[in-house]
C-alpha positions in Angstrom: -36.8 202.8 270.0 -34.5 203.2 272.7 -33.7 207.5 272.9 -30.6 206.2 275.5 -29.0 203.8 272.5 -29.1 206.6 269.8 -27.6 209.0 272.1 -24.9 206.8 272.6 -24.3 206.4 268.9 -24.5 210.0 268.9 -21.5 210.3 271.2 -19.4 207.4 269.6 -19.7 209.3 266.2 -18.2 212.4 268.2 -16.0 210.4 269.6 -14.1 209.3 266.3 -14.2 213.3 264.9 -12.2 213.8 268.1 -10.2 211.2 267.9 -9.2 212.8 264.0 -8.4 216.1 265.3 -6.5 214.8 267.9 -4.2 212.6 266.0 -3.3 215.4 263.8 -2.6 217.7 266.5 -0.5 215.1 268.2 1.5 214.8 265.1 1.2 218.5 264.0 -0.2 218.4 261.1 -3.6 218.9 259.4 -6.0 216.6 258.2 -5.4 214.4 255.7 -7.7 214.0 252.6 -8.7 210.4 253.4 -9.1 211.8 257.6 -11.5 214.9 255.8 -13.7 212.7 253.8 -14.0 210.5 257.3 -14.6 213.5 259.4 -17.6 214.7 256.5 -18.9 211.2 257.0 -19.0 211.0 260.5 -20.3 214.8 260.7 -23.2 213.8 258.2 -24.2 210.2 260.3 -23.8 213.0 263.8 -26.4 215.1 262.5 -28.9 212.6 261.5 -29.1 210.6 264.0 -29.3 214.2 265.7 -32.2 214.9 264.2 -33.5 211.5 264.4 -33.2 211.8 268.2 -34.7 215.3 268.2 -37.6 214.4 266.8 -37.9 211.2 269.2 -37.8 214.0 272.2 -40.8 216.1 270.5 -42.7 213.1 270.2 -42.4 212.0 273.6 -42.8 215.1 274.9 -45.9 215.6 272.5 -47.3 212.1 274.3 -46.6 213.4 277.8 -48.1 217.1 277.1 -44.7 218.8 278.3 -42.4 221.0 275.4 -39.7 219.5 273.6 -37.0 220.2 275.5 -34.6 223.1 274.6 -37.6 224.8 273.8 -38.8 228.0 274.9 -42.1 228.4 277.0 -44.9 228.7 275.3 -46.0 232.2 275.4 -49.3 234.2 274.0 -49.2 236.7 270.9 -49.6 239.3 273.5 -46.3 238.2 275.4 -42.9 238.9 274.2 -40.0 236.6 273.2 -38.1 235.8 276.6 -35.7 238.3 277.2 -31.8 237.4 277.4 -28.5 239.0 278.1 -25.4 239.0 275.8 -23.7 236.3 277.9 -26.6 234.0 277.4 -26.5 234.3 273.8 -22.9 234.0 273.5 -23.5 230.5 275.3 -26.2 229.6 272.8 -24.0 230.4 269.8 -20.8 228.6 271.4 -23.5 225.6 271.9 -24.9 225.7 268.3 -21.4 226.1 266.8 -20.8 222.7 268.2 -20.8 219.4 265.4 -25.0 217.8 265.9 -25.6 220.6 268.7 -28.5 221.6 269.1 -29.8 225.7 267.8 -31.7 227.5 270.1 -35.3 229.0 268.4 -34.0 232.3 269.6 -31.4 232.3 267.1 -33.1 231.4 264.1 -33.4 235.4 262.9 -29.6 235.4 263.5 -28.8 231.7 261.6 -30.4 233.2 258.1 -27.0 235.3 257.7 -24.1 233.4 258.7 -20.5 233.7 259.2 -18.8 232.9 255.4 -16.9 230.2 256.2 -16.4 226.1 255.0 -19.9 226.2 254.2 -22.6 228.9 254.9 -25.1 226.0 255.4 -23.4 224.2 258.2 -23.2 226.4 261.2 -20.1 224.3 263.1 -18.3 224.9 259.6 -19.2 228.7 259.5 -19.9 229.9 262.6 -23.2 232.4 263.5 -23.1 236.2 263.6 -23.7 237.4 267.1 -27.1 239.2 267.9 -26.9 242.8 265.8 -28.7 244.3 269.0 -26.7 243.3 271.4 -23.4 244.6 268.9 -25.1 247.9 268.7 -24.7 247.9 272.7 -21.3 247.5 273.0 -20.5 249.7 269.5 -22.8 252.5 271.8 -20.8 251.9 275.4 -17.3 252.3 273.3 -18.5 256.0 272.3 -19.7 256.4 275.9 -16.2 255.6 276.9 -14.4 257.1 274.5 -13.2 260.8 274.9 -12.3 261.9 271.9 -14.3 259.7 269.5 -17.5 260.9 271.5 -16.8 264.6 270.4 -16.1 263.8 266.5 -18.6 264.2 263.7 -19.4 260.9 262.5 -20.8 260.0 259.5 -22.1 256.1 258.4 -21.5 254.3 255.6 -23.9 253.0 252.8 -24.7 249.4 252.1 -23.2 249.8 249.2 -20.0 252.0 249.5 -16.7 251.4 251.4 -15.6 254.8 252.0 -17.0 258.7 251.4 -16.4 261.4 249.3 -16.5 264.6 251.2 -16.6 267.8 249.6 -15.1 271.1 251.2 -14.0 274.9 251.1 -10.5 274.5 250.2 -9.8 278.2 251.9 -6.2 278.3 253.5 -6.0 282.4 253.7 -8.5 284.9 255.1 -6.8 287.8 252.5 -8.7 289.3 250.2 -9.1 286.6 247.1 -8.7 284.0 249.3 -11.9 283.2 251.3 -13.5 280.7 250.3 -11.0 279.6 248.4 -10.9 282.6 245.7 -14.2 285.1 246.0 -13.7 288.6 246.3 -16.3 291.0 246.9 -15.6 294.8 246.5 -16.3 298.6 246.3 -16.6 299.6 242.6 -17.2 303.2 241.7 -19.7 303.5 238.8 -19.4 302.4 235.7 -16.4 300.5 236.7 -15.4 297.3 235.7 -16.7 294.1 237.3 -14.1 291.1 238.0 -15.1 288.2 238.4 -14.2 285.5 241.1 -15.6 282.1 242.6 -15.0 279.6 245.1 -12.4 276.9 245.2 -13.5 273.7 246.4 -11.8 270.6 247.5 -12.9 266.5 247.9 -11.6 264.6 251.0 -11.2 260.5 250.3 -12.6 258.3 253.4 -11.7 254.6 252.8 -12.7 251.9 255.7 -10.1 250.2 258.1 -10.6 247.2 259.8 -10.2 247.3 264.0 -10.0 244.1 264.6 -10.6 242.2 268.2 -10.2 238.4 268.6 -11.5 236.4 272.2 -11.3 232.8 273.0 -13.6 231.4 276.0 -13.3 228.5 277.7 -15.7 226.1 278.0 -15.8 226.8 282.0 -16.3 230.4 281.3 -19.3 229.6 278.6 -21.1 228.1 281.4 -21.1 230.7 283.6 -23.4 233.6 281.3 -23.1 236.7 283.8 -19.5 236.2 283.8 -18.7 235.6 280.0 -21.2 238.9 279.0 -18.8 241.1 282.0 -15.9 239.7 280.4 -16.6 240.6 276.8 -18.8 243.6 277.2 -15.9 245.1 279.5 -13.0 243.9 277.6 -14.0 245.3 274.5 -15.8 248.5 274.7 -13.0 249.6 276.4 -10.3 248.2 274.3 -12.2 249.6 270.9 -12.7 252.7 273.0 -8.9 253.0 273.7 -7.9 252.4 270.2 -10.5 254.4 268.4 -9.2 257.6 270.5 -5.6 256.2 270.2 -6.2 256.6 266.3 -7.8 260.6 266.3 -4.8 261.6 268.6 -1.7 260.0 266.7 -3.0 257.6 263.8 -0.7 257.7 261.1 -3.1 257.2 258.0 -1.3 254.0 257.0 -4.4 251.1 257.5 -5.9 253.2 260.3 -7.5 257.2 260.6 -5.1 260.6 260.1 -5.0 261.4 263.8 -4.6 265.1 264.6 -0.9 264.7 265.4 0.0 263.7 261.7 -2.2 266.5 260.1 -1.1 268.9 258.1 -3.5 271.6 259.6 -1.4 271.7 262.8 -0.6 274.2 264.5 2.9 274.0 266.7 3.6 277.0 269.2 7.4 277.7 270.3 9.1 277.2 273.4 10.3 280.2 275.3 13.2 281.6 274.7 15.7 280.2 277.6 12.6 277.8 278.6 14.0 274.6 280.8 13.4 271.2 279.7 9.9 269.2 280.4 8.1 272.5 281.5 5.0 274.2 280.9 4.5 277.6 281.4 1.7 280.6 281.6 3.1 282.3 278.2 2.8 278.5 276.2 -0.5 278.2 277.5 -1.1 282.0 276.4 -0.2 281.7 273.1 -1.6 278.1 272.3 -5.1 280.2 273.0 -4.0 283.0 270.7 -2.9 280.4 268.0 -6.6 278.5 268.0 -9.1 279.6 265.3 -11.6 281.7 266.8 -14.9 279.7 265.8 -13.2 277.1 267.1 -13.2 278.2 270.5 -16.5 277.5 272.3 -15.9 273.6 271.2 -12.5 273.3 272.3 -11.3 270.8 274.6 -7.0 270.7 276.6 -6.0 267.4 276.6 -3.3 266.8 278.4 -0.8 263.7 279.8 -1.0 263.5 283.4 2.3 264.2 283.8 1.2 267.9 282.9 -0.5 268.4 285.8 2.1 269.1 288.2 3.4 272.1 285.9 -0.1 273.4 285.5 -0.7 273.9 289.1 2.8 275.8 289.8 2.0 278.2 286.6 2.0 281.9 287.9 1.6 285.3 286.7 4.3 287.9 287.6 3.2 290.6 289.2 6.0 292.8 291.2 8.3 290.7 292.4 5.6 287.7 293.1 3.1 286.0 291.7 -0.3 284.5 291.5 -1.6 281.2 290.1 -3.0 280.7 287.2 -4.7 277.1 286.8 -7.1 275.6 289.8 -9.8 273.1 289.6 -13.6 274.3 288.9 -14.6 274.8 292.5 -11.1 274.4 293.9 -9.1 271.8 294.5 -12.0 270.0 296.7 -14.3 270.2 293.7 -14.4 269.4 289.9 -12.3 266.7 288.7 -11.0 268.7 285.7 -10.5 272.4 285.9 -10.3 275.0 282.8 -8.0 276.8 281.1 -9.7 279.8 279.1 -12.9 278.1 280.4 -11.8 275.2 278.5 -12.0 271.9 280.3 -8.5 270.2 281.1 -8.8 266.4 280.7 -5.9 264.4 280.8 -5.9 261.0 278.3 -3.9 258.3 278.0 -3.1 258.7 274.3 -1.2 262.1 275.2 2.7 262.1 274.9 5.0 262.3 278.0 5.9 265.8 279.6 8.2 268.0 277.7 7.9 266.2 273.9 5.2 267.3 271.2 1.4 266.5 272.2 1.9 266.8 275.8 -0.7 268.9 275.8 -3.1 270.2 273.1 -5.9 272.5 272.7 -8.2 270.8 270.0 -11.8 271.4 268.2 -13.0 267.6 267.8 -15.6 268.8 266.4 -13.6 269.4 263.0 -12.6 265.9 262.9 -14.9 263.6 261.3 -15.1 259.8 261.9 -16.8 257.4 259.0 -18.1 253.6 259.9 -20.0 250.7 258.4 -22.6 249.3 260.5 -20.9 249.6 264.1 -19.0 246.3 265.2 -19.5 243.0 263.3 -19.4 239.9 265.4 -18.6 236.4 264.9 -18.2 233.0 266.6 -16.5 229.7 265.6 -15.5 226.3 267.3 -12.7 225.9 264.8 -9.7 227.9 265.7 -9.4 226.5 269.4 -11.3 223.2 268.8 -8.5 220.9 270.4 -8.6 223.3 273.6 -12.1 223.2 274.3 -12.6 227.0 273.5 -14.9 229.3 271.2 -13.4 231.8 269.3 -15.1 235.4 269.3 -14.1 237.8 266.3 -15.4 241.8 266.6 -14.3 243.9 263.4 -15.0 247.3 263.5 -14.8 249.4 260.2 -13.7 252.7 260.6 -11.7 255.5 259.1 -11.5 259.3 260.5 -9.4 262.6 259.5 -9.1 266.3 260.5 -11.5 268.3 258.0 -8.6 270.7 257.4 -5.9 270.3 255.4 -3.8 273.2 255.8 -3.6 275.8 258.9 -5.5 279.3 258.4 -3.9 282.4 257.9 -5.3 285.0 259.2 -7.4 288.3 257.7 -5.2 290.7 259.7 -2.4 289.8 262.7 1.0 289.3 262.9 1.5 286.7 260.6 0.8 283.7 262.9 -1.4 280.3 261.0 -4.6 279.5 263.3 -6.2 276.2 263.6 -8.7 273.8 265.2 -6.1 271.6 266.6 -2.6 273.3 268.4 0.4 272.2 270.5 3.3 273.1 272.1 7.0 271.8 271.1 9.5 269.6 272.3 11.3 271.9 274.9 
């Protein structure tokens, strides 16, 4: 049997699937039923003769003692499985994807769950979940990059639960009665009556959201592995990065997390009186300290648009009829890229609001914002969406939902009436 005449075939039957797709597009429409049941048929006589010529290679290559080709070298139990990077494994989905092409033993582990899609049997019809390991990486580098999501408490998710239940302290005074949401301990002289009292308690709701990225490659790009993984690894971990801190800072709650900015446990300091417009000065900087919560503190981060900086380096302190500065760089200005308020590190974000409007600048405790996801970032690939064009479509859904773990700002034991909180900011001057 000739192997060159069944390849042939092989590529004829392709042949008339394109030819199907491309009269449809040409004419903007989808298939028809008659053009479906003819693209099933010719699909179904691809993939035999496929097979048939598959098993014609192993053969042949059995006669001639080489491997099958495709195949991966022959290693010994005490050997591992050939390593490969992300890129190369994107190429071998985008190649078994393709109608008759040909799967890769390295993604067998990977092809037992895949993609839900025309049919979970057929991968060209469904598509194959990308490589969980290789999904952990890039879930791992977004935390790296991210600023804020890298100081949060996060919690994961069950297997079987969408969301989590979180039960807390719901204590908005530190008067007596109110701690811990109601007890009261006291001095009783004797024989005196006892009073009862108990703690109130509170449940936060965490549902998932979906973060949702989308990438086509060419097939130019596909060939080339180390630039297809720099593309995609790059791309998005920063981009999930960038949203995920985008989301704690100024999320609204609707279809994505409560970012600090929309809680109700801010805390918003006053302008001076008098104070000019799109300024900053030593006393708003003083009494955004005084105004977070004491535990709070040692955790706290300022985090700031650069558009701040200018007005932090020309804060002074009166004294006389001069002045000294208040705000340098760790080490000077020759030294550490962020310098410290209060100790506090300064780092400007992107996520941050222009100069002069609310969440310019903030003084925050991520450490009291908590984060929930499902399994880090789910990835899929199909030939489908982009067939026509010669690309592969890449789909990364990350589930994820986050809130402050206060719902109200503290008041305080003793002072002069001012709330405290984990999370304060100056406003709009």
């Amino acid at each position: 049997m000739e192997i060159k005449k069944l390849m042939r075939e092989h590529d004829e039957l392709l042949a008339q699937r394109q030819a199907l797709y491309d009269k449809a597009v040409g004419e903007k429409r989808g298939l028809t039923d008659e053009e479906k049941a003819e693209d099933q048929k010719l699909e179904k006589q691809a993939n035999d003769l496929k097979a048939v010529i598959e098993t014609v290679k192993d053969i042949e290559a059995q006669r001639s003692g080489l491997p099958p080709e495709g195949m991966p070298p022959q290693r010994s139990e005490q050997n591992s499985e050939p390593e490969w990077n992300f890129g190369e494994f994107l190429q071998a989905v985008a190649r078994a994807s393709q109608p008759g092409g040909r799967i890769d033993r390295r993604l067998m582990p990977a092809t037992e769950e895949r993609a839900t899609g025309l049919s979970e049997g057929v991968p060209s019809e469904g598509g194959f979940l990308v490589k969980t390991d290789f999904i952990e990486g890039l879930l791992q580098r977004t935390y790296e990059l991210a600023v804020l999501g890298s100081r949060a408490w996060k919690i994961p998710v069950g297997a079987n639960a969408n969301g989590v239940t979180l039960n807390g302290i719901n204590e908005t005074s530190r008067a007596d009665g109110s701690r811990w949401g109601g007890v009261l301990a006291y001095w009783l002289a004797e024989a005196g009556t006892k009073t009862a009292s108990k703690p109130e308690f509170r449940q936060m709701e965490l549902k998932l959201k979906k973060l949702i990225g989308l990438c086509y490659s060419t097939d130019e790009l596909l060939q080339d592995a180390g630039a297809l993984e720099a593309v995609i690894t790059r791309a998005f971990t920063e981009e999930f990065a960038f949203k995920v801190d985008d989301a704690i800072y100024q999320g609204t709650g609707a279809g994505m997390p409560l970012g600090i900015l929309n809680s109700p446990a801010l805390v918003t300091v006053s302008k001076e009186a008098g104070q000019p417009a799109a300024t900053i000065l030593f006393e708003n900087i003083v009494k955004m300290w005084s105004r977070m919560w004491g535990r709070s503190r040692p955790n706290s981060v300022w985090l700031i648009n650069q558009d701040v900086e200018p007005q932090l380096f020309s804060m002074s302190l009166a004294v006389g009829v001069g002045g000294v500065p208040v705000y340098l760089p760790a080490g000077g200005l020759s030294s550490s890229p962020y310098g410290t308020l209060f100790g506090r590190p300064v780092i400007p974000i992107e996520h941050a609001a222009t100069l002069g409007t609310v969440g310019d600048i903030m003084l925050a405790d991520l450490s009291q914002y908590v984060m929930i996801d499902k399994g880090g970032i789910q990835a899929a690939s199909s030939i489908h969406v982009k067939f026509v064009y010669d690309e592969t479509a890449f789909r990364f859904v990350y589930r994820v939902d986050g809130q402050p773990l206060w719902n109200a700002a503290l008041t305080p034991y003793k002072g002069a009436g001012n709330t405290l909180s984990p999370f304060v900011v100056l406003e709009t001057r």
